[in-house]
PLY file of the C-alpha trace (Angstrom):
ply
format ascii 1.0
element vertex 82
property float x
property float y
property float z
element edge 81
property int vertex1
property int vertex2
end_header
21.12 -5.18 9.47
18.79 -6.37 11.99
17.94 -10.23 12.24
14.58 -11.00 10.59
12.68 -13.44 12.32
9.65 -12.93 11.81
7.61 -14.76 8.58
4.79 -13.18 7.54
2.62 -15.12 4.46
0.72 -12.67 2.36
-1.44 -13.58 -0.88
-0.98 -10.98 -4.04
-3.09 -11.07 -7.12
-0.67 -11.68 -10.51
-0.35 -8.54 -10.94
0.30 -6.88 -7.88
3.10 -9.40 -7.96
4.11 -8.36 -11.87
4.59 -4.54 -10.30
6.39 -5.78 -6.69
8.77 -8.11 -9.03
9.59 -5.54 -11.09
10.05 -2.56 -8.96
12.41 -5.18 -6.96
14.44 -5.43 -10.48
14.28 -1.79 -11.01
15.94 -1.35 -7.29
18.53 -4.48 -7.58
16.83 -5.71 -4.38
15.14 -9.00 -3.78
11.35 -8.72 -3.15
11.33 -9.35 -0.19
13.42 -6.80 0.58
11.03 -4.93 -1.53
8.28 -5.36 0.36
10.32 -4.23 4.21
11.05 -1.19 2.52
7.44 -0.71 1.76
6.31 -1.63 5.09
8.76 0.91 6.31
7.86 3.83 4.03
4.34 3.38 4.74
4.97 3.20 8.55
7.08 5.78 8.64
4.60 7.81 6.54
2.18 7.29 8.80
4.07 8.50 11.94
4.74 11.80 10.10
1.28 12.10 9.63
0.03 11.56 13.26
3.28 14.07 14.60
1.82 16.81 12.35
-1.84 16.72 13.49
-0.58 16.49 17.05
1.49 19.68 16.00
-1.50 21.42 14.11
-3.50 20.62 17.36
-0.92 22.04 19.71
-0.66 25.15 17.63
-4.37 25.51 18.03
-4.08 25.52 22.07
-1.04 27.60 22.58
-2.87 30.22 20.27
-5.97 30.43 22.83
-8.22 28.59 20.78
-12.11 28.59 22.53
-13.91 25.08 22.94
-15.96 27.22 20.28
-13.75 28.20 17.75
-12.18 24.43 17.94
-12.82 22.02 15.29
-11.10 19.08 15.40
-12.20 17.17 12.00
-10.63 20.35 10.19
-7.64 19.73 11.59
-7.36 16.39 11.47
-8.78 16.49 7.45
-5.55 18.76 6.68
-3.21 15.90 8.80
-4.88 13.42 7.06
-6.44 13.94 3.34
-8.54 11.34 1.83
0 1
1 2
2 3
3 4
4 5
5 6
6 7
7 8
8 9
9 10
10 11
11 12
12 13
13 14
14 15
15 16
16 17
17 18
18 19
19 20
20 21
21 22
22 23
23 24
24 25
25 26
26 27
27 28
28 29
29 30
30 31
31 32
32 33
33 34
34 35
35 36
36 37
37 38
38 39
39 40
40 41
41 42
42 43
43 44
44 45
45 46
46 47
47 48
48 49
49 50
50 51
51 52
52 53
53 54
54 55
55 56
56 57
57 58
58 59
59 60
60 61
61 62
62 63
63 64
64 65
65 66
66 67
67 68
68 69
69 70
70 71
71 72
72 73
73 74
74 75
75 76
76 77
77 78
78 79
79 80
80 81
């Protein structure tokens, strides 16, 4: 395990705090712990994400796409939903 040493001070509403308490029960880890594994999940989520729209936009070169038949916000709408 990696040395932590790095404090980070976050505020949470009760009962954002209820559900991050309890999920930490639910996974026998401390919530602390809770919350790097979150962190980690989310940032790892997000560099899946980015890999696959630079894939989908790669795909769209090496096919021959024309500056005209480009769009960019479709691609980057099915890399990134929502």
């Amino acid at each position: 395990m990696s040395v932590l040493e790095r404090r980070l001070q976050i505020l949470l509403d009760p009962a954002q705090y209820e559900r991050l308490e309890a999920e930490a029960r639910r996974r026998s880890l401390s919530v602390g712990a809770t919350v790097r594994a979150a962190i980690e999940m989310f940032l790892d989520d997000d560099v899946q994400r980015r890999d696959a729209a630079k894939r989908a936009l790669l795909a769209m070169e090496s096919q021959g796409a024309s500056g005209q038949d480009f769009d960019k916000d479709s691609v980057l709408l099915d890399a990134f939903p929502g």
